[in-house]
N, C-alpha and C positions, 0 to 999 in steps of 0.2 A: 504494500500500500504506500503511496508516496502522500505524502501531507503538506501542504502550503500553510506555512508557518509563517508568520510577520512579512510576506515578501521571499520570502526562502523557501524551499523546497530540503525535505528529511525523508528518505526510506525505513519503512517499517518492513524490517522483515522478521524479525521477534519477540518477545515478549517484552526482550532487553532493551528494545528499542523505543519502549512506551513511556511515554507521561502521562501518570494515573491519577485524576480526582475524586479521592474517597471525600461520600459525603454521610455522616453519621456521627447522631447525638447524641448518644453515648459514648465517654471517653472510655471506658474500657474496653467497648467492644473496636472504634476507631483508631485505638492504640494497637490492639492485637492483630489486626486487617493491616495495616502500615508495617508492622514487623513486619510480618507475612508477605507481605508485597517489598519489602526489603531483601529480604531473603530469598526470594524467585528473581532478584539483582534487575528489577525494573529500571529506567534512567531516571526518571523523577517520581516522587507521590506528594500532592499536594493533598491538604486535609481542609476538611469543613463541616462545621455542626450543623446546618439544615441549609437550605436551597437559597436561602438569599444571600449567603455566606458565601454558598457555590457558583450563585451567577459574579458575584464580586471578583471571585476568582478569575474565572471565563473571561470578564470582560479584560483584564489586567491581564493574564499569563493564559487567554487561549489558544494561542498559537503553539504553545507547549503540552496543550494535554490531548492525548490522543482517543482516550478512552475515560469512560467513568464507571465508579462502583457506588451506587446510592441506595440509601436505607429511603423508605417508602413511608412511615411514619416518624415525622422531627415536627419538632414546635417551629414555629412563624411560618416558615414552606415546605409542604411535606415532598417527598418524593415523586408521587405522581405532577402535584404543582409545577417542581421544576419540569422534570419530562413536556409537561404541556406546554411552558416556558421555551423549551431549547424545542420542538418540534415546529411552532408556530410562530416562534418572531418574525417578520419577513425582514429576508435579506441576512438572517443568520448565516454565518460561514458555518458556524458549528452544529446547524439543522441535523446532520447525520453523524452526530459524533453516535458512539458504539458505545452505550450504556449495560452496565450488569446490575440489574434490580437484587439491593440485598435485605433480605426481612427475615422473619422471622415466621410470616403467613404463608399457608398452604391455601387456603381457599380459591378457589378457582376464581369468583366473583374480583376477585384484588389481582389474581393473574392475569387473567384476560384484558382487566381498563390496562394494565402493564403492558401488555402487547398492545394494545392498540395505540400504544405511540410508539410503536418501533424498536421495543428494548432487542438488546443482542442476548438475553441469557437472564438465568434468575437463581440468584444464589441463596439459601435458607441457611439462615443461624441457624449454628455456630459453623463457619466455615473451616476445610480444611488447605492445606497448602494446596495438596495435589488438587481440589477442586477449582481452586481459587486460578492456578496455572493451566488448566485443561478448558476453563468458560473463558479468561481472558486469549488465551491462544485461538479458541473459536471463533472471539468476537471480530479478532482481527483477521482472520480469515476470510471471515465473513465478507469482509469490505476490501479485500483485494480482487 
């Protein structure tokens, strides 16, 4: 997947090659997810406690994230919010950034609004490394 970044052009060709914005309200589970993703030797992880945090982010350093992992219930904007956020702005550059929906919920009813704005993957607490490496490897597959 090649990525226009600020003006510049960057090859993803793996995992290693990604800037990842974790979004999640809880510090210990946010903490644990960022190890995690330290340790799978991503290039960057950028962290955020819910969705207005994360647009702040995007707008500042979205040229560097390639992919995202968001919690679907956070106070001020939850995770669907954002999703609805980055699918609909017009004229987002980041309209097709490659989201991994991470919750806690099984319900089909919260999967599906999930999908319906384009998520790449859906990850259920408590994650483990090798899933965490095998949904983001897909994501970005996905979009090559």
């Amino acid at each position: 997947m090649v990525v226009e970044a600020g003006g510049g052009t960057r090859q993803i060709r793996t995992i290693h090659d990604l800037g990842v914005l974790l979004v999640e309200d809880d510090d210990f589970t946010r903490k644990l997810i960022s190890r995690l993703l330290h340790d799978i030797k991503v290039r960057a992880v950028f962290e955020a406690a819910d969705g207005i945090q994360a647009l702040d982010i995007l707008r500042k350093n979205g040229g560097d994230v390639d992919a995202a992992i968001c919690d679907l219930e956070m106070p001020r904007m939850g995770g669907l919010d954002l999703l609805h956020a980055l699918r609909t702005a017009t004229g987002n550059p980041l309209a097709d950034l490659p989201v991994l929906v991470l919750t806690g919920h099984r319900e089909a009813d919260v999967v599906k609004r999930a999908i319906a704005y384009g998520i790449s993957g859906y990850l259920v607490k408590p994650v483990s490394k090798a899933d965490l490496t095998k949904r983001l490897s897909f994501a970005i597959q996905k979009k090559q």
